[in-house]
FITI-966418 format. One record per atom (N, C-alpha, C, O): residue number from 1; atom name; x, y, z. Coordinates in nm, 3 decimals. Layout:
! FITI-966418
(NUM, CA, (X, Y, Z))
...
//
This chain:
! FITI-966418
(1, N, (-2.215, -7.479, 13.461))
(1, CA, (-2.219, -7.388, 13.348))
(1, C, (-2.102, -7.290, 13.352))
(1, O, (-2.035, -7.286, 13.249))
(2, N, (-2.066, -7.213, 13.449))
(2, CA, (-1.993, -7.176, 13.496))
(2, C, (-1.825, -7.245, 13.427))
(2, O, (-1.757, -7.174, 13.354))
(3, N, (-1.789, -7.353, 13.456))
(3, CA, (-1.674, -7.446, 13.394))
(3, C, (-1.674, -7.341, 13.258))
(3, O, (-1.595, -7.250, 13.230))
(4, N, (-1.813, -7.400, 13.176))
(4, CA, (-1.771, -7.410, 13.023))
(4, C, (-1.712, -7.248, 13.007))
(4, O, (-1.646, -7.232, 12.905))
(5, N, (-1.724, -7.145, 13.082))
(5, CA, (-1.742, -6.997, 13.041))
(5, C, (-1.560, -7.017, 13.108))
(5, O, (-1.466, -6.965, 13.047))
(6, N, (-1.545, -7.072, 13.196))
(6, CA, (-1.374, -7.078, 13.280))
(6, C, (-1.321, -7.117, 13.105))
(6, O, (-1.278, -7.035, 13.024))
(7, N, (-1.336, -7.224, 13.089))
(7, CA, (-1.236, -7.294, 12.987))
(7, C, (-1.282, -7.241, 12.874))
(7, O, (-1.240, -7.307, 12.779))
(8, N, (-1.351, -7.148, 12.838))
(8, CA, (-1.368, -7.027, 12.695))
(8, C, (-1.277, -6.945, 12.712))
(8, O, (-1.187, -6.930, 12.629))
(9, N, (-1.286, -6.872, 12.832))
(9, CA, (-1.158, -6.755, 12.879))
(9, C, (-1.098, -6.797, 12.877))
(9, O, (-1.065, -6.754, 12.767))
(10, N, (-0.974, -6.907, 12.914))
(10, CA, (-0.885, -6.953, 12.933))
(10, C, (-0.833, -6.980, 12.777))
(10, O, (-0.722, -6.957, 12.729))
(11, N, (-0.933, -7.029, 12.723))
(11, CA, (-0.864, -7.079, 12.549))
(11, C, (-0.878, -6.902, 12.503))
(11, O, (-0.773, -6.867, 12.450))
(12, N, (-0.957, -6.815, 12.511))
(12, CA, (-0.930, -6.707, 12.449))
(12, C, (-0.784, -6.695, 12.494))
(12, O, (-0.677, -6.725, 12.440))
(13, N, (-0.817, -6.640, 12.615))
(13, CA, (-0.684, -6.589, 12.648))
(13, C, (-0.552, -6.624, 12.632))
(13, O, (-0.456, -6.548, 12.647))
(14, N, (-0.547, -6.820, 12.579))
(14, CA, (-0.417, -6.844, 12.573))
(14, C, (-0.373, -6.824, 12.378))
(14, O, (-0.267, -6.812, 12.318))
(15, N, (-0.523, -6.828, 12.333))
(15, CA, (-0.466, -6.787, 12.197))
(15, C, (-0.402, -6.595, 12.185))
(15, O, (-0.359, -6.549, 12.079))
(16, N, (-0.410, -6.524, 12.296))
(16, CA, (-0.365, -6.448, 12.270))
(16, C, (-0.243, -6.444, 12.297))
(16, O, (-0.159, -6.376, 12.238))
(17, N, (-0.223, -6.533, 12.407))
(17, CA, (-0.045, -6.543, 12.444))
(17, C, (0.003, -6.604, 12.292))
(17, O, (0.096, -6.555, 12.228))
(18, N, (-0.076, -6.716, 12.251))
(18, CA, (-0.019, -6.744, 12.111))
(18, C, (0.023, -6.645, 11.992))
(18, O, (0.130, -6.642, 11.931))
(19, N, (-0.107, -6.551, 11.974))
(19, CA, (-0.051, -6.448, 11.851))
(19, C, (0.063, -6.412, 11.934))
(19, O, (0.160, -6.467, 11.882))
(20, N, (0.103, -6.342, 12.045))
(20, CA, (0.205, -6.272, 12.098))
(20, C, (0.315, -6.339, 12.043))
(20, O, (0.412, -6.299, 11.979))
(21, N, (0.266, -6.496, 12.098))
(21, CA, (0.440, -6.540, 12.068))
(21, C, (0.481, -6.584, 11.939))
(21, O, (0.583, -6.653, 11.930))
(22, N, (0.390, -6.541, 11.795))
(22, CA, (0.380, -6.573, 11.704))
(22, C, (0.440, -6.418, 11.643))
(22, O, (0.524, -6.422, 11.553))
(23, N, (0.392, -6.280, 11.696))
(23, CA, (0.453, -6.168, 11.685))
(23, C, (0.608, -6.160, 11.703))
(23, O, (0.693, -6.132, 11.619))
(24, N, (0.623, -6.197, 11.853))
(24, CA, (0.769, -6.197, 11.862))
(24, C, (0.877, -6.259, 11.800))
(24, O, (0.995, -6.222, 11.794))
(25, N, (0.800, -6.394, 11.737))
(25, CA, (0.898, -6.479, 11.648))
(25, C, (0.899, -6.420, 11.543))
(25, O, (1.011, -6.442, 11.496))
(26, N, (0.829, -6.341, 11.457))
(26, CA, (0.814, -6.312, 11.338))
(26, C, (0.917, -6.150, 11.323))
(26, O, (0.978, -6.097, 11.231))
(27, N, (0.888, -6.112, 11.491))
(27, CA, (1.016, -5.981, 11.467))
(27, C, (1.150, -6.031, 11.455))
(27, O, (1.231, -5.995, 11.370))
(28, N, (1.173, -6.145, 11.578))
(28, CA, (1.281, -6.208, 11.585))
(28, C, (1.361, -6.251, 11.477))
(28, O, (1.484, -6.239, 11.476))
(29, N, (1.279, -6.310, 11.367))
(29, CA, (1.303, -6.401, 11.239))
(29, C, (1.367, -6.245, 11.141))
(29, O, (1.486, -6.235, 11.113))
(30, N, (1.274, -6.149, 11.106))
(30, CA, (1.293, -6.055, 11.058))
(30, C, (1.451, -6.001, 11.089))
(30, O, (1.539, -5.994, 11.003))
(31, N, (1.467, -5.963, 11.232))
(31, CA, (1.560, -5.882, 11.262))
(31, C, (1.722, -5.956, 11.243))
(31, O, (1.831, -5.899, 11.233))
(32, N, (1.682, -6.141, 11.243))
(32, CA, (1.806, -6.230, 11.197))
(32, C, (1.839, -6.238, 11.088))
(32, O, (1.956, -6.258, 11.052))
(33, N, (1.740, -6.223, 11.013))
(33, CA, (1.744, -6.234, 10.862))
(33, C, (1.816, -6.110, 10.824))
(33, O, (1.904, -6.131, 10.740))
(34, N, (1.803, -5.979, 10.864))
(34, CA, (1.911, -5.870, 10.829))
(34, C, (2.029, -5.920, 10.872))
(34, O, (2.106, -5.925, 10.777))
(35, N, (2.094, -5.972, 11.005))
(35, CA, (2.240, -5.998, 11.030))
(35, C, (2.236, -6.093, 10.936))
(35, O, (2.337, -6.082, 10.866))
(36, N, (2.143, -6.212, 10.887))
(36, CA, (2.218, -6.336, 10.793))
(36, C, (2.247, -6.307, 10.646))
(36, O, (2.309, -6.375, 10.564))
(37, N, (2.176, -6.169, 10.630))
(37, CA, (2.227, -6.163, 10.522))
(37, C, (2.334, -6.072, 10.510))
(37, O, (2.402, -6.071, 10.407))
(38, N, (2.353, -6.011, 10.588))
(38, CA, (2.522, -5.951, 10.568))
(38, C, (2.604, -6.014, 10.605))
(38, O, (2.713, -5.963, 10.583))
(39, N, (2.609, -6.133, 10.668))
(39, CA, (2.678, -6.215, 10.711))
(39, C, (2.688, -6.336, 10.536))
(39, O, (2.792, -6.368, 10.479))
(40, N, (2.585, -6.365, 10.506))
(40, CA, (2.622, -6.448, 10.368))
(40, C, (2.656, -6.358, 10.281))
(40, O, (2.653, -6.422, 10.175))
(41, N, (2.687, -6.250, 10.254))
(41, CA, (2.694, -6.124, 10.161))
(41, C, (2.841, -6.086, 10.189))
(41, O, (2.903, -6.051, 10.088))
(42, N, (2.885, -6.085, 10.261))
(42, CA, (3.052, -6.107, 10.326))
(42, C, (3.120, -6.204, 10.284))
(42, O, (3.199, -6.199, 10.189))
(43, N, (3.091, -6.311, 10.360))
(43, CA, (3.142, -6.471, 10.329))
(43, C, (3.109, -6.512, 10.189))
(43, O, (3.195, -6.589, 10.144))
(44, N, (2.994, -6.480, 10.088))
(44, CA, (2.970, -6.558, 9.994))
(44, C, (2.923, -6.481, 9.871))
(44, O, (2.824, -6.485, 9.799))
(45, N, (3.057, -6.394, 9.881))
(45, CA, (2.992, -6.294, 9.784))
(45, C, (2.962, -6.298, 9.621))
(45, O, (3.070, -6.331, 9.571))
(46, N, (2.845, -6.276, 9.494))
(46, CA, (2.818, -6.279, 9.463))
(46, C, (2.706, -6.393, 9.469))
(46, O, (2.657, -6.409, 9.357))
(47, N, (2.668, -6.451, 9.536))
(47, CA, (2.572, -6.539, 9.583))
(47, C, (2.432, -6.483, 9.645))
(47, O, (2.418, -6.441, 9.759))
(48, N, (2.322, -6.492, 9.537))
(48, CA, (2.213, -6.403, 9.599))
(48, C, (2.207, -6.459, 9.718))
(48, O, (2.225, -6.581, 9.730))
(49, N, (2.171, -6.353, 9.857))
(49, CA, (2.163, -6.381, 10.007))
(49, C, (2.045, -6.417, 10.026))
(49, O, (2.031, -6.469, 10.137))
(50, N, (1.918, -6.410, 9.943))
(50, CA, (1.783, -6.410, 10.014))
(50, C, (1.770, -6.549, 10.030))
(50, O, (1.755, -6.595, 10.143))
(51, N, (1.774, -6.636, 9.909))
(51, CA, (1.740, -6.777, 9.928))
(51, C, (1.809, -6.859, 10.057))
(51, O, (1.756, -6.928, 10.144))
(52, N, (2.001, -6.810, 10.026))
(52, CA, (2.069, -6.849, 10.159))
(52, C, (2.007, -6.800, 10.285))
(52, O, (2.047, -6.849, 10.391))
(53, N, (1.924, -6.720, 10.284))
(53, CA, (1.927, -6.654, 10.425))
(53, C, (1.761, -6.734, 10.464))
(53, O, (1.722, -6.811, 10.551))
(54, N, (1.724, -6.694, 10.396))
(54, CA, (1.546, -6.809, 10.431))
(54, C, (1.598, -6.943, 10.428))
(54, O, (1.515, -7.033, 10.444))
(55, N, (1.735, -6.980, 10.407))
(55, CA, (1.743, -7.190, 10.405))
(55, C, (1.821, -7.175, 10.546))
(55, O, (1.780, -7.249, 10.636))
(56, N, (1.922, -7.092, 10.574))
(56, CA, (1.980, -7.062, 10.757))
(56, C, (1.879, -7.047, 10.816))
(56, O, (1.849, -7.128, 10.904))
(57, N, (1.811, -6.956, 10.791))
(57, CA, (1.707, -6.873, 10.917))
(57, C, (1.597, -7.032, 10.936))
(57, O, (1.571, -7.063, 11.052))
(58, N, (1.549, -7.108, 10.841))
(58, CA, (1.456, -7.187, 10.810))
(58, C, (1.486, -7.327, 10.904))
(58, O, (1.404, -7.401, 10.959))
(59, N, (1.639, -7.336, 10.900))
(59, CA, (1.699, -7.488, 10.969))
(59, C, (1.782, -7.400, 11.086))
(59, O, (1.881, -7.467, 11.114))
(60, N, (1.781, -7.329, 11.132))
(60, CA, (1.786, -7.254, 11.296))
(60, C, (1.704, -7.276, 11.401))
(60, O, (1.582, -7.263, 11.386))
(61, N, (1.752, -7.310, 11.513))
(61, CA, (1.625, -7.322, 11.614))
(61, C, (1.591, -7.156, 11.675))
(61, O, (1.657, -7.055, 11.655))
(62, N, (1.490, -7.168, 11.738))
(62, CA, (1.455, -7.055, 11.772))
(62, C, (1.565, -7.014, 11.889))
(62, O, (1.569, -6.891, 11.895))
(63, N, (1.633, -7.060, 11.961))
(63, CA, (1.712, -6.987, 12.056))
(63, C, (1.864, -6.945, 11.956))
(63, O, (1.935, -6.853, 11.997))
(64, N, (1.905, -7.020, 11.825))
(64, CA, (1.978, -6.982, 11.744))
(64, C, (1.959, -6.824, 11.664))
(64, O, (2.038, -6.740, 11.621))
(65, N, (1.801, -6.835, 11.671))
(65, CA, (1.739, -6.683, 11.605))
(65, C, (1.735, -6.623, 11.647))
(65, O, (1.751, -6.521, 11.581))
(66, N, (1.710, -6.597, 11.802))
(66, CA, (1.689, -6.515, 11.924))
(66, C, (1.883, -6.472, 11.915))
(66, O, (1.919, -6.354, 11.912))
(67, N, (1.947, -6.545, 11.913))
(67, CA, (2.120, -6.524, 11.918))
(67, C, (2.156, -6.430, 11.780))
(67, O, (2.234, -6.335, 11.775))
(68, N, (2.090, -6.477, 11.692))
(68, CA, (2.144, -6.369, 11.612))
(68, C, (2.036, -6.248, 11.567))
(68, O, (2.062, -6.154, 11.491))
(69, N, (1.962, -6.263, 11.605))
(69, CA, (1.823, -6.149, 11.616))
(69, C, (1.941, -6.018, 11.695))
(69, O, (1.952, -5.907, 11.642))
(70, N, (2.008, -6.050, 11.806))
(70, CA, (2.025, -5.943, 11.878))
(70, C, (2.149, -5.888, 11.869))
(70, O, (2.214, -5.813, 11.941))
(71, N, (2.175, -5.961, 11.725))
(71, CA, (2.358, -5.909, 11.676))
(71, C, (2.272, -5.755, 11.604))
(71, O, (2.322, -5.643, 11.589))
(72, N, (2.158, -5.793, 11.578))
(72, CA, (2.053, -5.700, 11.489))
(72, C, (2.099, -5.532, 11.546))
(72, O, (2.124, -5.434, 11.475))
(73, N, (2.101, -5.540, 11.701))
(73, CA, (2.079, -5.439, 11.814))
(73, C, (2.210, -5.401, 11.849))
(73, O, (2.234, -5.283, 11.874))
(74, N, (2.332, -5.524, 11.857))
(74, CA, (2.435, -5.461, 11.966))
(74, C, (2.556, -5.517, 11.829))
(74, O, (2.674, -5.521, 11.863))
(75, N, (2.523, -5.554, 11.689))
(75, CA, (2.612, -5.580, 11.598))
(75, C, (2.714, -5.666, 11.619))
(75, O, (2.770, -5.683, 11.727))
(76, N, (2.745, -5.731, 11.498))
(76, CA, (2.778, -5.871, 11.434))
(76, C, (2.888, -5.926, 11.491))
(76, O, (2.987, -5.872, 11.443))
(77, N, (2.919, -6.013, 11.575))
(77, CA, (3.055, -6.035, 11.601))
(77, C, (3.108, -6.179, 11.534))
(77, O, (3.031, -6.242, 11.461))
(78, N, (3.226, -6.221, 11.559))
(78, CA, (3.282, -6.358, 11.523))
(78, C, (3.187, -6.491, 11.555))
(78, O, (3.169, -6.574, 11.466))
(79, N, (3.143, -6.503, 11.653))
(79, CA, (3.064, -6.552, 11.711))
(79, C, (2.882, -6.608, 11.646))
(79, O, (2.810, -6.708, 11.639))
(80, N, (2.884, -6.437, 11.608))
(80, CA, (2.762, -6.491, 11.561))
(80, C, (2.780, -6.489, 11.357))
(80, O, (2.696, -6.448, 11.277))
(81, N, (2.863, -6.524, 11.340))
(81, CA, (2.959, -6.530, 11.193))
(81, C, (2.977, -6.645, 11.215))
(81, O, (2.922, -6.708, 11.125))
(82, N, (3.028, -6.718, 11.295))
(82, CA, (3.061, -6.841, 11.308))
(82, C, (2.888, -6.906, 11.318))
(82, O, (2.846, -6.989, 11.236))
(83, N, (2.840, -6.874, 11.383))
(83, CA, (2.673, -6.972, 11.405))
(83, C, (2.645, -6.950, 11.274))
(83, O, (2.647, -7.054, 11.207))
(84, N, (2.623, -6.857, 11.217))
(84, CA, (2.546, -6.869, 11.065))
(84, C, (2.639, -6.928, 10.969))
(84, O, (2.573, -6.972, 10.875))
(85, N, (2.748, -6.944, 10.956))
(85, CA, (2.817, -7.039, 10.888))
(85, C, (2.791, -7.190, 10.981))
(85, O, (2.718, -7.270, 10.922))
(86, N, (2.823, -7.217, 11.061))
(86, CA, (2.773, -7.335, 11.109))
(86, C, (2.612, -7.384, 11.082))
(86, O, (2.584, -7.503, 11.077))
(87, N, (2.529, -7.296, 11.068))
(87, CA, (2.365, -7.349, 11.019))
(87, C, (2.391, -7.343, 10.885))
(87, O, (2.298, -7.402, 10.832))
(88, N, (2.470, -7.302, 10.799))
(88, CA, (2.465, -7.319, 10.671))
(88, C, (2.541, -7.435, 10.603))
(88, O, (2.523, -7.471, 10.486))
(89, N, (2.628, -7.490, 10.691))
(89, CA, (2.677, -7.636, 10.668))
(89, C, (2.565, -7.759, 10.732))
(89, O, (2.587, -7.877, 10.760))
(90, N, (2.478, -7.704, 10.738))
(90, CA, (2.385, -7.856, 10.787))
(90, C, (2.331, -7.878, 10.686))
(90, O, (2.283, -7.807, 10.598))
(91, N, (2.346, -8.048, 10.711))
(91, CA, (2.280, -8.119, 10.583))
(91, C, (2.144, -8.068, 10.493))
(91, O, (2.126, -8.062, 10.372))
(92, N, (2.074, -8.042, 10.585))
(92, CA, (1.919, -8.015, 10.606))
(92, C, (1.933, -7.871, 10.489))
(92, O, (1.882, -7.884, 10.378))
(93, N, (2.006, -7.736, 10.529))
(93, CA, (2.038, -7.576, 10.489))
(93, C, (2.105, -7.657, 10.392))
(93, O, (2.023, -7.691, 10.306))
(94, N, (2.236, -7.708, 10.367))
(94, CA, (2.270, -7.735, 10.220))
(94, C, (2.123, -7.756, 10.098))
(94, O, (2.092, -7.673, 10.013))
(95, N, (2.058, -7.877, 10.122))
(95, CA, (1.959, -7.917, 10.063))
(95, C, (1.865, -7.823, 10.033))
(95, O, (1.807, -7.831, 9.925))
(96, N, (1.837, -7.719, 10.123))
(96, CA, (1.740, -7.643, 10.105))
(96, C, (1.787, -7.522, 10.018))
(96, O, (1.704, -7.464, 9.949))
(97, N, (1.928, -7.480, 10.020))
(97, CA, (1.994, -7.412, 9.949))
(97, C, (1.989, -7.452, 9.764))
(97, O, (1.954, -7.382, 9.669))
(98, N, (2.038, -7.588, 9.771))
(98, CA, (2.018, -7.667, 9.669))
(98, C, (1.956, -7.621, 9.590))
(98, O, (1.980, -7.567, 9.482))
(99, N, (1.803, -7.662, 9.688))
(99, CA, (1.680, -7.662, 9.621))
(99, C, (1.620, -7.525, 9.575))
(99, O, (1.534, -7.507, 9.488))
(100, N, (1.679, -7.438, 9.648))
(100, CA, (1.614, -7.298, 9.618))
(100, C, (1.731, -7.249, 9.485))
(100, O, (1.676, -7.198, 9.387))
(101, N, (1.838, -7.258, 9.482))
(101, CA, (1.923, -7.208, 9.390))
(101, C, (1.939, -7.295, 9.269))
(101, O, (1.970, -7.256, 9.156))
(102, N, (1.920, -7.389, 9.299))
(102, CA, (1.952, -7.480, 9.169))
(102, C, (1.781, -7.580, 9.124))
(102, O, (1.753, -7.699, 9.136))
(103, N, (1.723, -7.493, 9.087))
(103, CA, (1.580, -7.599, 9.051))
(103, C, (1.629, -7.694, 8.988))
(103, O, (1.743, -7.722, 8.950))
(104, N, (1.531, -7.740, 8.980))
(104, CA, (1.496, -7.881, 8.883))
(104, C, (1.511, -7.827, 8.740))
(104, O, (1.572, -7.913, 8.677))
(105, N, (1.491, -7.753, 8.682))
(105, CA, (1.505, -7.650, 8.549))
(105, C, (1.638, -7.680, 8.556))
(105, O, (1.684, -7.789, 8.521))
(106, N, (1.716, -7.570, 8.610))
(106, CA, (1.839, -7.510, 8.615))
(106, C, (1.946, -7.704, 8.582))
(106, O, (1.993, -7.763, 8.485))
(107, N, (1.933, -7.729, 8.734))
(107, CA, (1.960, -7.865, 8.696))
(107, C, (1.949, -7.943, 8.560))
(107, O, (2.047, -8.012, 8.531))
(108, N, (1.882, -7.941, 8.504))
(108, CA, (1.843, -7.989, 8.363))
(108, C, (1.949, -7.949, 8.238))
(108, O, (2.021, -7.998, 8.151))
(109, N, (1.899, -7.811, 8.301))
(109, CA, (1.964, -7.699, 8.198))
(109, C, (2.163, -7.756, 8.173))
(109, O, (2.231, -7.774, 8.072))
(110, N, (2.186, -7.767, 8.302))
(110, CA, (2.313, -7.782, 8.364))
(110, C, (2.376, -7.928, 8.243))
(110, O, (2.467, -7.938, 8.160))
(111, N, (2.257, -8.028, 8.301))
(111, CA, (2.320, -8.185, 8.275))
(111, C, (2.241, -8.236, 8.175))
(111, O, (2.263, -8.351, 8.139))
(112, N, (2.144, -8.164, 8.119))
(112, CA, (2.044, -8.180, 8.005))
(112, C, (2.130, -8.151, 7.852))
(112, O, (2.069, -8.159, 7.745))
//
């Protein structure tokens, strides 16, 4: 009986490591998303940044977010200008860019 009460605590407790690491990603994501968008707001100007910046931040891995999360803290260098232009040339961030800036409407509108 004993077991079943071990492996209750154990699942509590690891869903709390989960929210944690669900907190930290969500500051992390936040605090990249300010450098990506002054970073697409620079490079691509008149181009609303939000959609660009949720299609980078979206096709980034998490150690890419963690890298520019902390330009957030010690500010923006070449480096991390260069990574967010490099996630914004992937096939994957083009498409999603695409898709967020140019609907299916708009498209229409365009070639309709």
């Amino acid at each position: 009986m004993w077991k079943y009460g071990l492996i209750a605590a154990t699942a509590f407790g690891l869903s709390g490591c989960l929210d944690a690491s669900d907190s930290v990603d969500q500051i992390a994501r936040s605090s990249a998303k300010t450098v990506v968008n002054g970073v697409v707001e620079s490079k691509f100007p008149g181009v609303d940044a939000t959609p660009v910046t949720d299609c980078i931040i979206d096709n980034a891995s998490s150690s890419e977010i963690v890298e520019i999360a902390q330009a957030a803290v010690v500010g923006t260098t070449s480096a991390t200008t260069d990574l967010v232009v490099e996630i914004a040339g992937r096939p994957d961030t083009i498409s999603c860019i695409a898709d967020d800036t140019l609907g299916v409407g708009d498209l229409l509108s365009v070639f309709g």
